[in-house]
N, C-alpha and C positions, 0 to 999 in steps of 0.2 A: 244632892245639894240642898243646903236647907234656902227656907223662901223667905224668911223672914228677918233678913237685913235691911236697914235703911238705905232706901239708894239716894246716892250723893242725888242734892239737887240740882245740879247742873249736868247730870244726864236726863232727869226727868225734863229737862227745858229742851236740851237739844232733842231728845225725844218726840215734843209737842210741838217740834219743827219742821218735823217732814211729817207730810199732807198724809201718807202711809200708815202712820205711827197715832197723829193726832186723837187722843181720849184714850187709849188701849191701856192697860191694868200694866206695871213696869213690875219684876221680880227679878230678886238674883243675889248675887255674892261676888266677895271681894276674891280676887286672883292674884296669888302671891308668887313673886321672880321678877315685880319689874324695879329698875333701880329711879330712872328720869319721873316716870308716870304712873300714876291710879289706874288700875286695871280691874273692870268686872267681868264676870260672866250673870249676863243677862237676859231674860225673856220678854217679850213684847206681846202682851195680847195670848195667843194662840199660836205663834209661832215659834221658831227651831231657834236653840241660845245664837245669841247673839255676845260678840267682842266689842266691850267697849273700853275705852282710854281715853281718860282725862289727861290732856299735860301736866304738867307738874310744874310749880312753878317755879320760874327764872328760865325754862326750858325756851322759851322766847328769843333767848339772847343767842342759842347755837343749833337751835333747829329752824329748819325752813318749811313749814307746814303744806305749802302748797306742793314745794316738791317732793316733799315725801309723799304724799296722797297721790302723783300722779306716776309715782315709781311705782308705789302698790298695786297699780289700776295696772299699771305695763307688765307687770311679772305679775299680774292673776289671769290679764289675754292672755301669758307666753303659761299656764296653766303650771307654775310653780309656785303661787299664791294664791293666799285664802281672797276669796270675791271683797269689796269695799262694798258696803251697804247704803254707807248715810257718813257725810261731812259736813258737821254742823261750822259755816265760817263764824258764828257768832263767839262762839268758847272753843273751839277748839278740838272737838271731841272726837271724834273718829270711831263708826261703828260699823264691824266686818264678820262675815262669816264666823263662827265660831267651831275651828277643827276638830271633830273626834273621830267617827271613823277610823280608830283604833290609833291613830300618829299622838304621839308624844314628845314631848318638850326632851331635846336631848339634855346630855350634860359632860363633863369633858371626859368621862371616861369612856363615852362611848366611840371618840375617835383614838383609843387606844386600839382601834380595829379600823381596819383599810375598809370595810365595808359602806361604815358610816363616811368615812373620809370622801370616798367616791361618789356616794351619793351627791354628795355636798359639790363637789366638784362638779358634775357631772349641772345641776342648778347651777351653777355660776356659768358655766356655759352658754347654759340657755339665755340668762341674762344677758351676758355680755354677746347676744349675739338679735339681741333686740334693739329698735332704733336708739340713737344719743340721745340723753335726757336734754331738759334745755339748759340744763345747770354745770358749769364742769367745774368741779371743786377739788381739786385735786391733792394726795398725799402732802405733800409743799405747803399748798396754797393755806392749809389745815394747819401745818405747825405755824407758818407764819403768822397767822392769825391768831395763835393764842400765845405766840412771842410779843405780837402788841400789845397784848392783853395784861401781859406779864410787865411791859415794861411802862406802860401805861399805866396803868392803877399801882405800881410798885409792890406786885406778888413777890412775894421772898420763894426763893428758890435752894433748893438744898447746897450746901457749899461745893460739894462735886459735879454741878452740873456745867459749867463750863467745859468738860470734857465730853461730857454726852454733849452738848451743843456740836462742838469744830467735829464733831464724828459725822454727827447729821451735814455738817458744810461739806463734810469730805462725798460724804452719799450723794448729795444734793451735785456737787460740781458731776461726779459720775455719771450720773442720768442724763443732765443737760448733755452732755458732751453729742446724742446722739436723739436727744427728747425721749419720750413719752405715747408710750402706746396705748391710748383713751379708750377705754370701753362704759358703757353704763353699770356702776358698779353700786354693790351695799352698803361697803365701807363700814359692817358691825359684828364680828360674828360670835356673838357671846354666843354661847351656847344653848341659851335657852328660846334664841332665834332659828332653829330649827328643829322643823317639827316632822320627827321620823317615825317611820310604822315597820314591821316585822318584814316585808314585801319588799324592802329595799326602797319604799318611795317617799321621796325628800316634800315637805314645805318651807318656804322663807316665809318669813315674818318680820315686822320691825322694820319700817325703811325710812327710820328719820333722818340718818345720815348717809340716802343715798344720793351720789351724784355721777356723774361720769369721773373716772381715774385710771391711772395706770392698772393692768391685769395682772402684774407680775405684784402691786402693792394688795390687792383684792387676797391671793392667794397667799401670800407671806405674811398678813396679818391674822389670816384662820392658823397656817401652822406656827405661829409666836404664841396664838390664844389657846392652840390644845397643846404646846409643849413640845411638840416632835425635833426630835432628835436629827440633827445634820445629814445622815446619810437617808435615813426615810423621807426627810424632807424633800432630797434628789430625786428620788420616785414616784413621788408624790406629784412634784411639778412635772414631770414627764407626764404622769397619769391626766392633767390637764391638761397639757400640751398638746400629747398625741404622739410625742418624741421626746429625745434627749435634749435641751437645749440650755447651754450651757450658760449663755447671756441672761436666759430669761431664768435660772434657778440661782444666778450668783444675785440678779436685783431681787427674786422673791428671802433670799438672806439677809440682804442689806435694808429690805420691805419691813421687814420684821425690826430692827430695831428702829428706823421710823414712825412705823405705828406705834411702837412704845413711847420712843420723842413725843409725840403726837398724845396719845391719852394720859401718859405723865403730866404734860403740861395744861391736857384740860383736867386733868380730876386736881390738881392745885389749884389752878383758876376756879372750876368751880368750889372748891374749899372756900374760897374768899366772897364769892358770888350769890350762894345760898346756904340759906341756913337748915339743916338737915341732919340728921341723927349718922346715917352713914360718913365713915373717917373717909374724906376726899381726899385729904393730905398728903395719908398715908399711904393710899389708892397711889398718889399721884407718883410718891415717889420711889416707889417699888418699882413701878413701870420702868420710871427714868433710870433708877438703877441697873435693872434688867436689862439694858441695852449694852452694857460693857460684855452679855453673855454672845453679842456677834462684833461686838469693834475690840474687844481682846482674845476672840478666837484665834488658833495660827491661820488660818484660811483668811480672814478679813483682806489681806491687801489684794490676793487672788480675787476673789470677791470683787472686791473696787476696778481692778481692771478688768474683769472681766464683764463687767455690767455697762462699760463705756460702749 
Protein backbone atom coordinates (compact mmCIF):
# COMPACT_ATOMS: atom_id res chain seq x y z
CA UNK A 1 0.00 0.00 0.00
CA UNK A 2 1.52 3.10 -0.96
CA UNK A 3 1.82 6.04 2.11
CA UNK A 4 1.61 8.74 0.17
CA UNK A 5 -2.01 9.88 -0.06
CA UNK A 6 -3.64 12.76 1.26
CA UNK A 7 -5.66 11.92 4.18
CA UNK A 8 -9.17 13.45 4.13
CA UNK A 9 -9.02 16.01 6.87
CA UNK A 10 -11.65 15.20 8.77
CA UNK A 11 -10.09 11.89 9.86
CA UNK A 12 -6.95 13.68 10.68
CA UNK A 13 -9.41 15.83 13.32
CA UNK A 14 -11.24 12.85 14.55
CA UNK A 15 -7.88 11.25 14.87
CA UNK A 16 -6.52 14.22 17.27
CA UNK A 17 -9.60 13.32 19.23
CA UNK A 18 -8.91 10.35 20.96
CA UNK A 19 -6.43 11.04 23.82
CA UNK A 20 -4.70 7.56 22.20
CA UNK A 21 -4.13 8.99 18.81
CA UNK A 22 -3.50 12.63 19.74
CA UNK A 23 0.11 14.07 17.72
CA UNK A 24 0.85 10.35 15.97
CA UNK A 25 2.09 10.53 12.18
CA UNK A 26 -1.71 9.41 10.04
CA UNK A 27 -0.74 7.24 6.77
CA UNK A 28 -2.86 5.36 4.38
CA UNK A 29 -5.08 4.96 1.29
CA UNK A 30 -8.38 5.20 -0.17
CA UNK A 31 -10.69 1.68 -0.01
CA UNK A 32 -12.68 1.04 -2.86
CA UNK A 33 -16.44 -0.95 -2.68
CA UNK A 34 -18.24 1.44 -0.70
CA UNK A 35 -21.28 2.93 -2.13
CA UNK A 36 -22.93 5.55 1.09
CA UNK A 37 -19.32 6.39 2.40
CA UNK A 38 -15.40 7.27 2.08
CA UNK A 39 -13.50 4.45 3.14
CA UNK A 40 -9.58 4.24 4.24
CA UNK A 41 -7.21 1.96 5.14
CA UNK A 42 -5.20 3.68 7.59
CA UNK A 43 -2.10 3.71 10.05
CA UNK A 44 -1.68 5.55 13.26
CA UNK A 45 1.64 6.09 14.64
CA UNK A 46 3.14 2.65 14.88
CA UNK A 47 0.35 0.65 14.97
CA UNK A 48 -1.69 -2.19 13.06
CA UNK A 49 -4.17 -0.56 9.87
CA UNK A 50 -6.83 0.70 11.05
CA UNK A 51 -10.70 0.97 9.09
CA UNK A 52 -11.84 4.22 8.82
CA UNK A 53 -15.19 5.64 7.32
CA UNK A 54 -16.34 8.99 6.68
CA UNK A 55 -20.25 9.15 5.99
CA UNK A 56 -21.08 10.31 3.13
CA UNK A 57 -23.09 12.98 2.72
CA UNK A 58 -26.98 13.08 2.98
CA UNK A 59 -26.33 9.64 4.65
CA UNK A 60 -27.86 11.65 7.85
CA UNK A 61 -31.25 11.48 6.60
CA UNK A 62 -31.34 7.21 6.75
CA UNK A 63 -28.63 6.06 8.91
CA UNK A 64 -28.91 6.08 12.67
CA UNK A 65 -25.16 6.48 13.68
CA UNK A 66 -25.44 5.57 17.23
CA UNK A 67 -27.20 2.35 16.42
CA UNK A 68 -25.06 1.24 14.08
CA UNK A 69 -22.00 1.68 16.42
CA UNK A 70 -23.55 -0.18 19.15
CA UNK A 71 -24.66 -3.07 16.67
CA UNK A 72 -21.07 -3.31 15.77
CA UNK A 73 -19.85 -3.23 19.39
CA UNK A 74 -22.66 -6.25 19.97
CA UNK A 75 -21.53 -8.52 17.01
CA UNK A 76 -17.59 -7.85 17.76
CA UNK A 77 -18.62 -9.36 21.82
CA UNK A 78 -20.66 -12.09 20.02
CA UNK A 79 -16.87 -12.42 17.97
CA UNK A 80 -18.41 -12.18 14.47
CA UNK A 81 -17.09 -8.66 13.94
CA UNK A 82 -14.11 -6.62 13.49
CA UNK A 83 -13.38 -4.75 17.13
CA UNK A 84 -14.68 -0.77 17.02
CA UNK A 85 -11.63 1.26 17.96
CA UNK A 86 -12.69 4.95 18.09
CA UNK A 87 -16.27 6.90 17.37
CA UNK A 88 -15.60 10.27 16.68
CA UNK A 89 -19.49 12.02 17.68
CA UNK A 90 -18.17 15.12 16.19
CA UNK A 91 -18.01 14.03 12.15
CA UNK A 92 -19.04 10.98 12.32
CA UNK A 93 -16.27 8.76 11.64
CA UNK A 94 -15.96 5.44 12.78
CA UNK A 95 -12.56 3.72 13.31
CA UNK A 96 -12.24 -0.22 13.57
CA UNK A 97 -10.06 -3.07 13.37
CA UNK A 98 -8.81 -3.42 10.12
CA UNK A 99 -9.30 -7.46 8.66
CA UNK A 100 -6.71 -9.26 7.00
CA UNK A 101 -5.62 -12.34 8.51
CA UNK A 102 -6.13 -13.87 5.20
CA UNK A 103 -10.54 -13.00 5.00
CA UNK A 104 -11.66 -11.33 2.15
CA UNK A 105 -14.29 -9.08 0.99
CA UNK A 106 -16.68 -11.73 -0.69
CA UNK A 107 -18.57 -11.08 -3.88
CA UNK A 108 -21.79 -12.73 -5.28
CA UNK A 109 -20.31 -15.45 -6.90
CA UNK A 110 -18.97 -16.78 -4.13
CA UNK A 111 -22.45 -17.77 -2.79
CA UNK A 112 -22.81 -19.77 -6.04
CA UNK A 113 -21.47 -22.39 -3.28
CA UNK A 114 -23.36 -23.44 -0.16
CA UNK A 115 -20.13 -23.15 1.74
CA UNK A 116 -20.07 -19.43 1.77
CA UNK A 117 -23.87 -19.49 2.02
CA UNK A 118 -23.44 -21.30 5.49
CA UNK A 119 -21.16 -19.50 6.73
CA UNK A 120 -23.13 -16.59 6.37
CA UNK A 121 -25.99 -18.13 7.88
CA UNK A 122 -24.39 -19.80 10.48
CA UNK A 123 -23.22 -15.34 11.63
CA UNK A 124 -26.67 -14.55 11.40
CA UNK A 125 -27.34 -16.96 13.87
CA UNK A 126 -25.22 -15.71 16.09
CA UNK A 127 -26.51 -12.48 15.79
CA UNK A 128 -29.82 -13.09 16.13
CA UNK A 129 -29.28 -14.88 19.02
CA UNK A 130 -27.62 -11.78 20.82
CA UNK A 131 -29.67 -9.24 23.15
CA UNK A 132 -32.57 -6.90 21.07
CA UNK A 133 -30.98 -3.91 19.90
CA UNK A 134 -32.79 -0.76 21.40
CA UNK A 135 -34.01 0.19 17.84
CA UNK A 136 -36.76 -2.07 16.11
CA UNK A 137 -37.09 -1.02 12.62
CA UNK A 138 -38.49 -3.26 10.95
CA UNK A 139 -39.00 -4.60 6.96
CA UNK A 140 -42.43 -2.46 6.91
CA UNK A 141 -41.59 0.06 8.96
CA UNK A 142 -38.54 0.65 6.25
CA UNK A 143 -40.77 0.64 3.18
CA UNK A 144 -43.24 2.96 4.80
CA UNK A 145 -40.81 5.40 5.49
CA UNK A 146 -39.55 5.96 2.14
CA UNK A 147 -43.33 5.77 0.82
CA UNK A 148 -43.51 9.04 2.82
CA UNK A 149 -40.64 9.96 1.34
CA UNK A 150 -42.00 9.41 -1.99
CA UNK A 151 -45.18 10.97 -1.43
CA UNK A 152 -43.88 13.80 0.42
CA UNK A 153 -41.31 15.46 -1.58
CA UNK A 154 -43.24 14.11 -4.90
CA UNK A 155 -40.54 11.43 -6.18
CA UNK A 156 -41.82 10.18 -9.38
CA UNK A 157 -42.13 6.66 -9.47
CA UNK A 158 -41.86 4.23 -12.50
CA UNK A 159 -45.38 3.87 -14.20
CA UNK A 160 -45.62 0.20 -13.04
CA UNK A 161 -45.12 0.51 -9.58
CA UNK A 162 -48.50 0.47 -8.36
CA UNK A 163 -48.46 -3.23 -8.90
CA UNK A 164 -45.37 -3.80 -7.02
CA UNK A 165 -46.89 -1.56 -4.28
CA UNK A 166 -50.86 -3.70 -3.74
CA UNK A 167 -48.07 -6.80 -3.91
CA UNK A 168 -46.18 -5.48 -0.99
CA UNK A 169 -49.99 -4.76 0.79
CA UNK A 170 -50.83 -8.31 -0.18
CA UNK A 171 -47.30 -9.47 1.88
CA UNK A 172 -47.68 -6.98 4.46
CA UNK A 173 -51.54 -8.18 5.36
CA UNK A 174 -49.83 -11.97 5.34
CA UNK A 175 -47.34 -11.25 8.13
CA UNK A 176 -49.70 -9.23 10.23
CA UNK A 177 -52.21 -12.02 10.16
CA UNK A 178 -49.93 -13.76 12.80
CA UNK A 179 -46.90 -10.77 13.52
CA UNK A 180 -43.38 -10.81 13.40
CA UNK A 181 -40.67 -12.73 14.82
CA UNK A 182 -37.99 -9.84 15.84
CA UNK A 183 -34.64 -10.68 16.05
CA UNK A 184 -31.54 -8.23 16.16
CA UNK A 185 -30.86 -8.09 12.71
CA UNK A 186 -28.20 -6.39 9.72
CA UNK A 187 -30.61 -5.70 7.27
CA UNK A 188 -27.62 -5.29 4.35
CA UNK A 189 -26.10 -7.89 2.74
CA UNK A 190 -24.24 -6.66 -0.06
CA UNK A 191 -21.75 -8.70 -0.58
CA UNK A 192 -18.85 -6.86 0.12
CA UNK A 193 -20.22 -7.01 3.76
CA UNK A 194 -18.80 -10.10 4.40
CA UNK A 195 -15.62 -10.82 4.91
CA UNK A 196 -14.50 -14.65 4.40
CA UNK A 197 -11.24 -16.65 4.49
CA UNK A 198 -10.38 -20.11 3.04
CA UNK A 199 -11.20 -21.88 6.74
CA UNK A 200 -14.72 -21.41 6.39
CA UNK A 201 -14.80 -18.35 8.82
CA UNK A 202 -17.35 -15.55 8.32
CA UNK A 203 -16.91 -11.58 9.39
CA UNK A 204 -19.81 -9.01 9.21
CA UNK A 205 -19.25 -5.70 8.63
CA UNK A 206 -21.16 -2.62 7.71
CA UNK A 207 -24.02 -2.14 10.43
CA UNK A 208 -25.58 1.08 9.46
CA UNK A 209 -28.84 -0.52 8.69
CA UNK A 210 -28.88 -2.56 11.66
CA UNK A 211 -32.04 -2.89 13.73
CA UNK A 212 -34.06 -5.47 15.17
CA UNK A 213 -36.52 -7.25 12.37
CA UNK A 214 -38.25 -10.10 11.22
CA UNK A 215 -35.52 -13.37 10.70
CA UNK A 216 -37.28 -14.80 7.94
CA UNK A 217 -36.78 -10.92 6.15
CA UNK A 218 -32.85 -11.05 7.33
CA UNK A 219 -32.52 -14.25 5.45
CA UNK A 220 -34.71 -13.74 2.21
CA UNK A 221 -33.09 -10.54 1.56
CA UNK A 222 -29.23 -12.23 1.47
CA UNK A 223 -31.02 -15.08 -0.98
CA UNK A 224 -32.76 -12.09 -3.31
CA UNK A 225 -29.11 -10.34 -3.09
CA UNK A 226 -27.11 -13.53 -4.36
CA UNK A 227 -29.91 -14.60 -6.88
CA UNK A 228 -30.72 -18.13 -5.59
CA UNK A 229 -32.93 -20.07 -7.33
CA UNK A 230 -36.49 -21.13 -5.60
CA UNK A 231 -35.66 -24.63 -4.76
CA UNK A 232 -32.18 -23.89 -3.12
CA UNK A 233 -33.63 -21.20 -1.53
CA UNK A 234 -35.87 -24.09 0.33
CA UNK A 235 -32.67 -25.52 1.70
CA UNK A 236 -31.12 -22.97 2.23
CA UNK A 237 -33.74 -21.63 4.86
CA UNK A 238 -33.95 -25.14 6.47
CA UNK A 239 -30.08 -24.81 6.76
CA UNK A 240 -30.82 -21.78 9.17
CA UNK A 241 -33.61 -23.06 10.53
CA UNK A 242 -32.27 -26.40 11.71
CA UNK A 243 -35.54 -27.84 9.75
CA UNK A 244 -38.06 -27.84 7.13
CA UNK A 245 -40.23 -25.05 7.79
CA UNK A 246 -42.60 -24.18 5.59
CA UNK A 247 -44.10 -20.94 7.12
CA UNK A 248 -40.77 -19.51 7.64
CA UNK A 249 -39.33 -20.37 3.87
CA UNK A 250 -42.73 -19.12 2.11
CA UNK A 251 -42.09 -15.41 4.21
CA UNK A 252 -38.26 -15.72 3.45
CA UNK A 253 -39.91 -15.71 -0.47
CA UNK A 254 -42.28 -13.18 0.03
CA UNK A 255 -38.80 -11.41 2.23
CA UNK A 256 -37.21 -11.14 -0.90
CA UNK A 257 -39.57 -9.10 -2.82
CA UNK A 258 -39.96 -6.70 0.06
CA UNK A 259 -36.45 -5.87 0.38
CA UNK A 260 -36.52 -5.11 -3.12
CA UNK A 261 -39.96 -2.77 -2.48
CA UNK A 262 -37.78 -1.50 0.10
CA UNK A 263 -34.33 -0.59 -1.69
CA UNK A 264 -36.15 0.30 -4.97
CA UNK A 265 -37.78 2.98 -3.24
CA UNK A 266 -34.71 4.08 -1.42
CA UNK A 267 -32.17 4.06 -4.31
CA UNK A 268 -35.04 6.48 -6.03
CA UNK A 269 -35.33 8.52 -2.98
CA UNK A 270 -32.06 8.86 -2.66
CA UNK A 271 -31.79 9.70 -6.66
CA UNK A 272 -33.63 12.84 -5.77
CA UNK A 273 -31.79 13.27 -2.25
CA UNK A 274 -28.07 13.45 -3.23
CA UNK A 275 -26.21 14.46 -5.63
CA UNK A 276 -23.80 11.68 -6.89
CA UNK A 277 -22.08 10.10 -9.77
CA UNK A 278 -23.70 6.60 -9.07
CA UNK A 279 -27.53 6.02 -11.28
CA UNK A 280 -29.84 5.68 -8.10
CA UNK A 281 -32.74 5.80 -10.33
CA UNK A 282 -31.74 3.22 -12.16
CA UNK A 283 -30.60 1.33 -8.98
CA UNK A 284 -33.88 1.95 -7.77
CA UNK A 285 -35.82 0.72 -10.32
CA UNK A 286 -34.41 -2.46 -11.27
CA UNK A 287 -35.13 -3.55 -7.67
CA UNK A 288 -38.75 -2.54 -8.01
CA UNK A 289 -38.89 -4.30 -11.06
CA UNK A 290 -37.45 -7.31 -9.80
CA UNK A 291 -40.06 -7.92 -7.37
CA UNK A 292 -42.70 -9.28 -10.06
CA UNK A 293 -39.77 -12.23 -10.11
CA UNK A 294 -41.74 -13.62 -6.71
CA UNK A 295 -45.47 -11.84 -6.88
CA UNK A 296 -45.71 -13.42 -10.63
CA UNK A 297 -44.05 -16.70 -9.76
CA UNK A 298 -46.94 -19.79 -9.82
CA UNK A 299 -46.08 -20.33 -6.22
CA UNK A 300 -46.80 -16.72 -5.07
CA UNK A 301 -50.43 -17.30 -3.61
CA UNK A 302 -48.88 -20.58 -1.91
CA UNK A 303 -46.45 -18.25 -0.58
CA UNK A 304 -49.14 -15.86 0.87
CA UNK A 305 -51.01 -18.38 2.67
CA UNK A 306 -48.61 -20.11 3.67
CA UNK A 307 -46.68 -17.20 5.51
CA UNK A 308 -50.05 -16.41 7.56
Amino acid sequence: MSANHEIPQVILEAVGRNPEWAGLAVTGAPVSGGINNENWRITIGEGSPVFAKIPGVGTELFVNRQMSLAAARQASAAGISPRVLFFDEATGVEFGEFVEDGFRASTTLDFQEDAAFEGVLGVYRTLHGTDMFDVTKTMFDQVEEHLRQVEEEGFELPPWSDEVLANYRDAYDAFMETGLELVPAHNDPMPGNFLLRGDGEVRLIDFEFAANNDASYEVGILLAEMFVDVERSRRLCAVYRGYDDEKFYSRAMLSRMIADTKWGLWGISTHYMRDADFDYYKYGSWKLYRTFQIARHPDYRKWLEAAR
